[in-house]
C-alpha positions in Angstrom: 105.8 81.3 83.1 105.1 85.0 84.4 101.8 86.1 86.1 102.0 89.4 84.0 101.6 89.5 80.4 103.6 90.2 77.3 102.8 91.6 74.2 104.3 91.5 70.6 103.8 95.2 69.7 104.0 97.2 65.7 105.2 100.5 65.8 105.9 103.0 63.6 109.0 103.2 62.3 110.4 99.8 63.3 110.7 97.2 60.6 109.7 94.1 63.3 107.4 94.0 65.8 108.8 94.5 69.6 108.0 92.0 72.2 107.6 93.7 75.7 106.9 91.7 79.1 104.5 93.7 81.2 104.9 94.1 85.2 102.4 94.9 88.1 103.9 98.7 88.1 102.5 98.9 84.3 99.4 97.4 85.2 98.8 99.3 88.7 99.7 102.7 86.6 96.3 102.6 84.7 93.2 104.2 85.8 90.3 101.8 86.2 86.9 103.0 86.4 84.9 99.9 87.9 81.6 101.0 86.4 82.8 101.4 82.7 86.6 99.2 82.3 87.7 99.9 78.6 89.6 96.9 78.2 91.4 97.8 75.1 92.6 101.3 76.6 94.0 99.6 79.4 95.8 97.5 77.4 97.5 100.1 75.2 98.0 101.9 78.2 99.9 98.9 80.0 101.6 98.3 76.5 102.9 102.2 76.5 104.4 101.7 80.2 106.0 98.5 79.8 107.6 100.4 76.8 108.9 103.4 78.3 109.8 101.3 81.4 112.0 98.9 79.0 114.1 102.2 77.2 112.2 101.3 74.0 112.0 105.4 72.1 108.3 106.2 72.0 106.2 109.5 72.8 106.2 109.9 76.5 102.2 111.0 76.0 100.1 108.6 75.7 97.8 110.4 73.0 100.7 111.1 70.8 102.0 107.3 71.5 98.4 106.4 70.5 98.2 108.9 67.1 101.7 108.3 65.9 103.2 105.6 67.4 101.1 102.6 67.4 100.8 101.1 64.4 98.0 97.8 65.5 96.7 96.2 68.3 99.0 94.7 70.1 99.1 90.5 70.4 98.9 89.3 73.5 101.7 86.1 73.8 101.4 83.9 76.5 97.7 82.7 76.3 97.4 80.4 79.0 97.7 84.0 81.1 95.5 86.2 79.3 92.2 85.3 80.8 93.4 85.9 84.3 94.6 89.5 83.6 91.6 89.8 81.1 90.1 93.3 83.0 86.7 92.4 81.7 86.1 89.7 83.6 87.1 91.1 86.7 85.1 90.7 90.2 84.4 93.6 92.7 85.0 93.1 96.0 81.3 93.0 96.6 81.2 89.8 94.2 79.4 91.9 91.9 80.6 92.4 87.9 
């Protein structure tokens, strides 16, 4: 079982969904902002790298990927990882939320 998590992604123009496995470079790419984490942008954000990263042909910019591209919310697979890369529930350094 990976640490990092993968996704089962719609997009438009594809006739099946594409399955994507995520890595710490996708996940250390995305700006976090301890004060106000928008989980579900991080996510899409993670989703859009692992998907240049694997060759797979979408919009290089993310707003255009987001507008055009995307066709749903992308499904987490793997649940027994998902709560541990859940962003939400992450702990500062300070052991503060």
């Amino acid at each position: 079982m990976s640490a990092w998590q993968r996704f089962r992604v719609e997009l438009e123009g594809y006739d099946e969904p594409i399955d994507v496995q995520s890595n710490g470079l996708d996940w250390a790419s995305v700006p976090i902002d301890a004060n106000a984490p928008r989980a579900m942008d991080m996510t899409f954000r993670v989703v859009h790298s692992a998907l240049l990263r694997a060759g797979v042909d979408v919009s290089r910019d993310y707003r255009t990927f987001l507008a055009k591209e995307l066709a749903g919310i992308p499904e987490a697979l793997d649940e027994s990882d998902a709560g541990m890369l859940d962003p939400t529930s992450a702990t500062l350094s300070d052991g503060s939320r």
